[in-house]
C-alpha positions in Angstrom: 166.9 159.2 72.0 165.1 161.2 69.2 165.4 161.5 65.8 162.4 163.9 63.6 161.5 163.6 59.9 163.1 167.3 59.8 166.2 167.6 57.4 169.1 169.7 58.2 170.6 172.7 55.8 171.5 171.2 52.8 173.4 174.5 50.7 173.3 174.0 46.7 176.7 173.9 44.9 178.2 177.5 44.2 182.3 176.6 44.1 184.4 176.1 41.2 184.9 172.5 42.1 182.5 169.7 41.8 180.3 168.3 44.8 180.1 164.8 45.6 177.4 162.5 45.0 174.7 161.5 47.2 174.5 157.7 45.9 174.0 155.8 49.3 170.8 154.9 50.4 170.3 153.0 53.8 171.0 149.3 52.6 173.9 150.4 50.7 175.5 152.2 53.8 174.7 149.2 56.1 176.6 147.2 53.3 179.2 149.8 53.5 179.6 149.9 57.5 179.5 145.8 57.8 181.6 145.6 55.1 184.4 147.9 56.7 183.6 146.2 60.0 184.2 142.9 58.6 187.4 141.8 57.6 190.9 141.8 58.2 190.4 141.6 61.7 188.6 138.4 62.3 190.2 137.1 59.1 194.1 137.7 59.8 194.1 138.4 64.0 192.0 135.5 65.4 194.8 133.7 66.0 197.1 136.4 67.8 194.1 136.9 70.1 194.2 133.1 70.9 198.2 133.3 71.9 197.0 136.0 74.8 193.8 134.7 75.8 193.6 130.6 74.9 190.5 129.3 74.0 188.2 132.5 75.2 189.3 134.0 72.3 185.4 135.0 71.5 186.0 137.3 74.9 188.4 140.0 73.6 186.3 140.1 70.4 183.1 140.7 72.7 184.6 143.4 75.4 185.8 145.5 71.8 182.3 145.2 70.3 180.9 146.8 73.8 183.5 149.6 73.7 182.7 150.0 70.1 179.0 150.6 70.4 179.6 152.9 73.3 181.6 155.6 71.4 178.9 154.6 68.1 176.0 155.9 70.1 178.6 159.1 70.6 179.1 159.0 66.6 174.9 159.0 66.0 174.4 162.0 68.1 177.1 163.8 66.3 176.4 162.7 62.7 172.8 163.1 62.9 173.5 167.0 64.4 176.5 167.3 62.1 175.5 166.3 58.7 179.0 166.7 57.0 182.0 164.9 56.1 184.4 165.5 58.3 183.4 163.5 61.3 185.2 163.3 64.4 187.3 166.4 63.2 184.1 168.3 62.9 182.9 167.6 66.1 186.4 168.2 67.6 186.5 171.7 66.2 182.9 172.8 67.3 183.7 171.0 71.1 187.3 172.5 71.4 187.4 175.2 69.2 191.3 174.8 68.7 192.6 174.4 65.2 195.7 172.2 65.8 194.0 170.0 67.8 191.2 169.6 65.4 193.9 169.1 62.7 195.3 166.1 64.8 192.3 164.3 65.7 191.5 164.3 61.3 194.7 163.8 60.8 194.9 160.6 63.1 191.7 159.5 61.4 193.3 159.3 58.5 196.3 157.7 59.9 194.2 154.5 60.9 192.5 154.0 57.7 195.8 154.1 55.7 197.2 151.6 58.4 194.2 149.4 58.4 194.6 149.2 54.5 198.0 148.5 54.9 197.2 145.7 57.5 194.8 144.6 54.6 197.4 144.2 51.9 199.9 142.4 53.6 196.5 139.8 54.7 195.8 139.6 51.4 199.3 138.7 50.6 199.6 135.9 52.7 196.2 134.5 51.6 196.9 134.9 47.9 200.7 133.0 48.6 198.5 130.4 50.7 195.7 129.9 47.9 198.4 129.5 45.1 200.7 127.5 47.0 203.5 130.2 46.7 205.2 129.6 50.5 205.7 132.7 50.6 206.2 133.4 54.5 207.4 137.0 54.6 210.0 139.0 53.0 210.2 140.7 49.6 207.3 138.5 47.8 204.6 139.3 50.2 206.2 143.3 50.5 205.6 143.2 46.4 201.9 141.4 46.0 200.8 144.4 48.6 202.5 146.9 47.0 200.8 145.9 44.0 197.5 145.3 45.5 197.6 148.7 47.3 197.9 150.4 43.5 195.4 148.1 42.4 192.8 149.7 45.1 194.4 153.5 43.8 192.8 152.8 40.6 189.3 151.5 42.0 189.3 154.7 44.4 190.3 156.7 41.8 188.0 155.8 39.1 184.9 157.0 41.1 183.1 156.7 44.8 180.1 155.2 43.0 182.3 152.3 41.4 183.7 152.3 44.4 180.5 151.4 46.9 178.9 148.8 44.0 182.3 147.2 44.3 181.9 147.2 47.9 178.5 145.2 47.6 180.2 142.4 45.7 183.4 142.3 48.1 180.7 142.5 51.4 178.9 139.6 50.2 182.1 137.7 49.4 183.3 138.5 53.3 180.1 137.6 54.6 180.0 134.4 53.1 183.8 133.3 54.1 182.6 134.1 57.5 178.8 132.1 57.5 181.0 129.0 55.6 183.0 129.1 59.2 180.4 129.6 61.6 178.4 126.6 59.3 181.5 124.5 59.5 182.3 124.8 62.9 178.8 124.1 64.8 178.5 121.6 61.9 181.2 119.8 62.9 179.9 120.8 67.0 177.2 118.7 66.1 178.9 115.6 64.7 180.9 115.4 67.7 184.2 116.8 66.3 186.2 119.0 67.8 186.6 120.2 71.4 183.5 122.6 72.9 185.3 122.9 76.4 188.0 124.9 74.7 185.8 128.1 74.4 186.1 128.3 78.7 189.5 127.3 78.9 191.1 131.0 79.5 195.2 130.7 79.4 197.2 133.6 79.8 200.7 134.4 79.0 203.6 133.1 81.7 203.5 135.8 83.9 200.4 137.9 83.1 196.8 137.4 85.1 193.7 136.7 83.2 192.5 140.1 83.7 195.2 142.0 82.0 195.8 139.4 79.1 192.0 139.6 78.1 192.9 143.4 78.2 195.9 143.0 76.1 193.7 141.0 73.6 191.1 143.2 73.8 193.2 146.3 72.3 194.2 143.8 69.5 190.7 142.6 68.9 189.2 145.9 69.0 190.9 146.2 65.4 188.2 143.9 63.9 185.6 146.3 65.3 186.8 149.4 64.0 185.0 150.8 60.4 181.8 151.9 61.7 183.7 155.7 62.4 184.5 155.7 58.6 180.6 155.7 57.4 180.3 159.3 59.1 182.7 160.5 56.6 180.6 159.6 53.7 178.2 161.8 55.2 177.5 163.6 52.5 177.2 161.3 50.0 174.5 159.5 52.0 171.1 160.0 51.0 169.5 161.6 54.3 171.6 161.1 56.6 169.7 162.4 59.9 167.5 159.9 59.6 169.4 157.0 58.4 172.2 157.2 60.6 170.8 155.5 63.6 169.0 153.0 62.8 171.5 151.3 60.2 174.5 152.4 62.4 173.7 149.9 65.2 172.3 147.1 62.6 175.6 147.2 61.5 177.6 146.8 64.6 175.2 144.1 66.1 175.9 141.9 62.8 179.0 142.2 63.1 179.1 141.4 66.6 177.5 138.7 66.6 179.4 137.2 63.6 182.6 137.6 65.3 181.6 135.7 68.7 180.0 132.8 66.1 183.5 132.2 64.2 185.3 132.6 67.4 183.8 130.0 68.8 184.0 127.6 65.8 187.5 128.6 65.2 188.6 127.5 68.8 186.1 124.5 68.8 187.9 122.9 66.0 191.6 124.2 66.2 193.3 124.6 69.7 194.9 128.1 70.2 198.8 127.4 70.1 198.3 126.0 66.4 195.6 128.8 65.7 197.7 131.3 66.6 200.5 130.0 64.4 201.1 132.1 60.6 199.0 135.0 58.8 196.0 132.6 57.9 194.0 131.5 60.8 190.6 130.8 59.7 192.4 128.3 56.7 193.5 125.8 59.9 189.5 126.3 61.0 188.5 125.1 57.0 190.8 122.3 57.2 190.1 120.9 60.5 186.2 121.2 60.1 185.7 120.7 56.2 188.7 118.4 55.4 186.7 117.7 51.8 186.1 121.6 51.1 188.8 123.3 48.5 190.9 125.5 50.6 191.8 127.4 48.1 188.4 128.6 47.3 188.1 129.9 51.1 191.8 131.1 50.4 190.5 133.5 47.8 187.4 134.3 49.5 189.8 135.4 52.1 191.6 137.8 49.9 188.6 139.6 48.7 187.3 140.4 52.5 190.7 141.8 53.0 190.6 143.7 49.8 187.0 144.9 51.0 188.5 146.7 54.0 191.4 148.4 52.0 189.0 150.0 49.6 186.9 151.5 52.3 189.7 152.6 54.6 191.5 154.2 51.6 188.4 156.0 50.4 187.9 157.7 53.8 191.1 158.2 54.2 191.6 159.8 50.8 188.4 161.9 51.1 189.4 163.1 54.8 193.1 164.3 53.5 191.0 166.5 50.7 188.6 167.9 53.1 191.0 169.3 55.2 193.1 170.6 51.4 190.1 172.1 51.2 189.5 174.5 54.8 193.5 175.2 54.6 194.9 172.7 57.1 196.9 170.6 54.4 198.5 172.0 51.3 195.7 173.7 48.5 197.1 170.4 46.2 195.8 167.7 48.0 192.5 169.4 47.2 192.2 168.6 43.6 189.0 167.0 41.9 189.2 165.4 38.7 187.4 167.5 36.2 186.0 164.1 34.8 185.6 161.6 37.4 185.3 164.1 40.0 187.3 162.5 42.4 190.0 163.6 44.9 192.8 162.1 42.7 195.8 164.0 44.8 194.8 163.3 47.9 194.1 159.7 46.8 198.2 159.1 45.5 199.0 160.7 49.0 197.4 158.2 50.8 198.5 156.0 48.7 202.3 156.5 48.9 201.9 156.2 53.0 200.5 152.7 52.6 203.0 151.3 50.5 205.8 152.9 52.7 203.8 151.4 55.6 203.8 147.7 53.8 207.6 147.9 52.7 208.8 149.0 55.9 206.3 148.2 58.8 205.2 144.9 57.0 203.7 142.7 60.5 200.0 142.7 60.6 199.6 142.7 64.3 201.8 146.0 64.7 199.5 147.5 62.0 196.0 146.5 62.9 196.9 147.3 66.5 198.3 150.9 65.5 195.2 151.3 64.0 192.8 150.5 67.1 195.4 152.6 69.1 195.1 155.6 66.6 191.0 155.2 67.1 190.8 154.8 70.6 192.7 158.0 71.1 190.0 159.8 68.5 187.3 157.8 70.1 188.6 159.1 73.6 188.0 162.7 72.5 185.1 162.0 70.4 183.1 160.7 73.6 183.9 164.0 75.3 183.2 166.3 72.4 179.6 164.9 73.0 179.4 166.1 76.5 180.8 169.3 75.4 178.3 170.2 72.4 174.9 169.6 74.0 175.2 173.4 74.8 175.0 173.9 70.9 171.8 173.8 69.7 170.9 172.4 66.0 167.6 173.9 64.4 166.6 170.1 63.4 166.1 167.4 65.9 168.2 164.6 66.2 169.6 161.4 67.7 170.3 161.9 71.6 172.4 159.3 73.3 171.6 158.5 77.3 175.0 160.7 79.3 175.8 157.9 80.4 177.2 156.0 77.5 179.7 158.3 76.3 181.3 159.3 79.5 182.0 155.6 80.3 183.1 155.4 76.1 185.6 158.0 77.3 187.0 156.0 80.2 186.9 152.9 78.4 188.8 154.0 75.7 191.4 156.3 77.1 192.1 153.6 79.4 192.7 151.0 76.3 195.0 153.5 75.2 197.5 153.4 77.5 200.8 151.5 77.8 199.8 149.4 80.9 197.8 147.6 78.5 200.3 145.4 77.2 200.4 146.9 73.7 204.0 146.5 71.4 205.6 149.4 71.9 206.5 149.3 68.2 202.6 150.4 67.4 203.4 153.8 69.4 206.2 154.3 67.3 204.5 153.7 64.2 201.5 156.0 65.5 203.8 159.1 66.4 205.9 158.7 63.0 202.7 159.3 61.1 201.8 161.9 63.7 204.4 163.9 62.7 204.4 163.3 58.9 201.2 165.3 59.3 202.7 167.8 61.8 205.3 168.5 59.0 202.7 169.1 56.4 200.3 171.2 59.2 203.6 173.8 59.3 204.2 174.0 55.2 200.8 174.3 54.9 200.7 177.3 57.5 203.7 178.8 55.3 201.9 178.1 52.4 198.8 180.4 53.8 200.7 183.2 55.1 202.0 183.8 51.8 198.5 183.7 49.8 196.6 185.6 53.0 195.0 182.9 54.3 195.2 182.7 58.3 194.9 179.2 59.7 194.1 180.5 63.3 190.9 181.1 62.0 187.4 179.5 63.1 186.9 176.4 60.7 183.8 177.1 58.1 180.8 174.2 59.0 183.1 171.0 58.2 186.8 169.6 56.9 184.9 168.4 53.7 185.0 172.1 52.2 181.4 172.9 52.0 182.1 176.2 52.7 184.2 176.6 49.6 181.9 174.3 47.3 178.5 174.3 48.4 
């Protein structure tokens, strides 16, 4: 594994529209990747991955991290050879060479960051309800606070991807600290001889299912709270240097996390057994109660709702920059590609992704069928991601970069497409929600196609260097 001092191409601006902004440095992107890592998973899901698993609920959480970091070494090779912003559709397209399929892997990227923010809103619904005392279990008032919450995070992404990231700091550290005040409480408590430290080995599966499969089953949910780290490579080019700092503050990133998530898992099940933790939206409240009876639950309750919120910001701003980088090589419609002559950002692309995620909230609504649609939409891109790696050693980059060991991405590929598939245990209903989004983009792949015919564009021909449009910018 190498990396050089050497810097990749960097072309100057020559397009009408604006470039983006190189404003991340290396602690701001490992504040970006932990803060997209952290989240809605272990805040809102830690309790659904008890009902499979019982009290090895860190287990799942720990078999997702080592699937994770597989396909991340995968992403470090490709990111630091591919310097742009399309990620995994990039590396598709130079590995496979075929445009549809290219258009489905970004397209599917996209997907998962609109579902995870939609997971988000309807956390941070059920936290806000909790922390006010609403009692608001379901139904139309949670469907409205995330509606309104998902608008609230249009404006954020809209009014620039530098507001955007120093709002990220504050919501990281906000996260981080909800999280520590568990993992404090918990082997706290450990200490004082409260709670039940046997739980964490007891392992009880669902009537009917083995050990094995259930911690597979809770593994696909789990892997959920991993997910984020892909979303950094798409801020590729507004990362200062991003050859060199890739690597390095890639895996920081996933090791924090990592070892975060087995710390509250542990104190979570220490101090709440699984059947109760597994009951409602708000998991980690039952953990504050039982360990910290004194400490004001609605101050975790809110501290809750802005980790949540942290993860809806960064999915949407991938997702909204991904949908304008492919406006912008002719594989969705030439609107989507729009810059906003004043805050220069993609402000067409970002009500697009904006109007999926409130029809997601209104008329998906359960978080566990929208965080696990998201890890299913992933694995699949992870799947091909891990063999586009295999594939593009033959192409040869002037600059030297990070090279990961063979080994690791062809068992990332079998891990993941395996994870994938229906013998998994996965709801059926996340499938469904996958393949309607699927084909909201396959709808849009043929107008756009109608739309290029007519203005001489062809779409069956080679993609320019990335989805981001640098070939029509810089």
């Amino acid at each position: 594994m190498t990396t050089s001092d050497a810097k990749p191409d960097d072309a100057s601006p020559t397009g009408t529209e604006p470039a983006l902004h190189r404003v991340m440095g290396p602690w701001l992107l490992l504040l970006f990747i932990v803060g997209d890592i952290l989240g809605t998973g272990i805040y809102a899901l830690t309790g659904k991955v008890a009902n499979l698993v019982g009290g090895a609920v860190w287990l799942p959480f720990l078999m997702a991290f080592f699937v994770a970091l597989l396909t991340a070494f995968s992403y470090l090779e490709l990111v630091t050879k591919y310097p742009r912003a399309a990620g995994a559709a990039l590396y598709t397209h130079k590995a496979f060479g075929i445009h549809f399929i290219t258009f489905l892997v970004a397209f599917a990227v996209m997907a998962s960051g609109i579902t995870s923010a939609s997971t988000a809103s309807r956390a941070f619904a059920a936290n806000l309800s909790d922390a006010l005392g609403l009692g608001l279990a379901g139904g139309i008032g949670i469907t409205a606070i995330g509606l309104a919450f998902m608008g609230l995070i249009a404006a954020v992404n809209l009014r620039g991807v530098g507001e955007s990231v120093k709002l990220n700091v504050v919501l990281t550290v906000v996260e981080l600290t909800g999280l520590l005040i568990i993992i404090v409480i918990g082997f706290w408590a450990i200490a004082g001889g409260q709670g039940d430290v046997s739980r964490v080995f007891e392992f009880k599966a669902p009537e009917g299912s083995s050990w094995l499969w259930a911690s597979v089953a809770a593994t696909t949910l789990a892997f959920f709270a991993m997910v984020g780290f892909e979303d950094s490579v798409n801020m590729a080019e507004e990362t200062e240097d991003p050859t060199r700092t890739f690597p390095k503050i890639l895996l920081l990133g996933l090791v924090i996390t990592g070892t975060i998530y087995v710390l509250v898992s542990i104190s979570a099940i220490t101090l709440v057994p699984p059947a109760e933790l597994g009951e409602g939206e708000t998991p980690l409240l039952k953990v504050v109660a039982a360990g910290a009876p004194n400490f004001p639950l609605a101050v975790f309750g809110f501290i809750t709702m802005f980790a949540v919120a942290n993860s809806a910001l960064i999915n949407m701003l991938m997702a909204s920059r991904l949908v304008y980088g492919m406006s912008r090589e002719h594989v969705l419609p030439p609107v989507l590609g729009k810059v906003h002559p004043t805050r220069r950002t993609p402000y067409v692309a970002i009500g697009f992704t904006t109007l999926l995620a409130c029809a997601l909230v209104t008329f998906v609504g359960e978080v566990p069928a929208l965080g696990g649609t998201t890890a299913l939409l992933l694995i699949c891109v992870f799947t091909v991601v891990n063999v586009a790696v295999l594939i593009l050693r033959r192409d040869a980059v002037e600059h030297k970069h990070f090279r990961t060991p063979t080994a690791l991405p062809v068992f990332g590929a079998v891990c993941c497409a395996f994870l994938a598939g229906p013998w998994t245990g996965r709801d059926p209903v996340q499938y469904k929600v996958a393949g309607m989004l699927l084909l909201v983009g396959i709808a849009l792949w043929f107008v756009t196609v109608w739309i290029n015919r007519r203005s001489g564009v062809h779409p069956a021909d080679p993609l320019p260097e990335d989805l981001s449009g640098r070939g029509t910018r810089n």
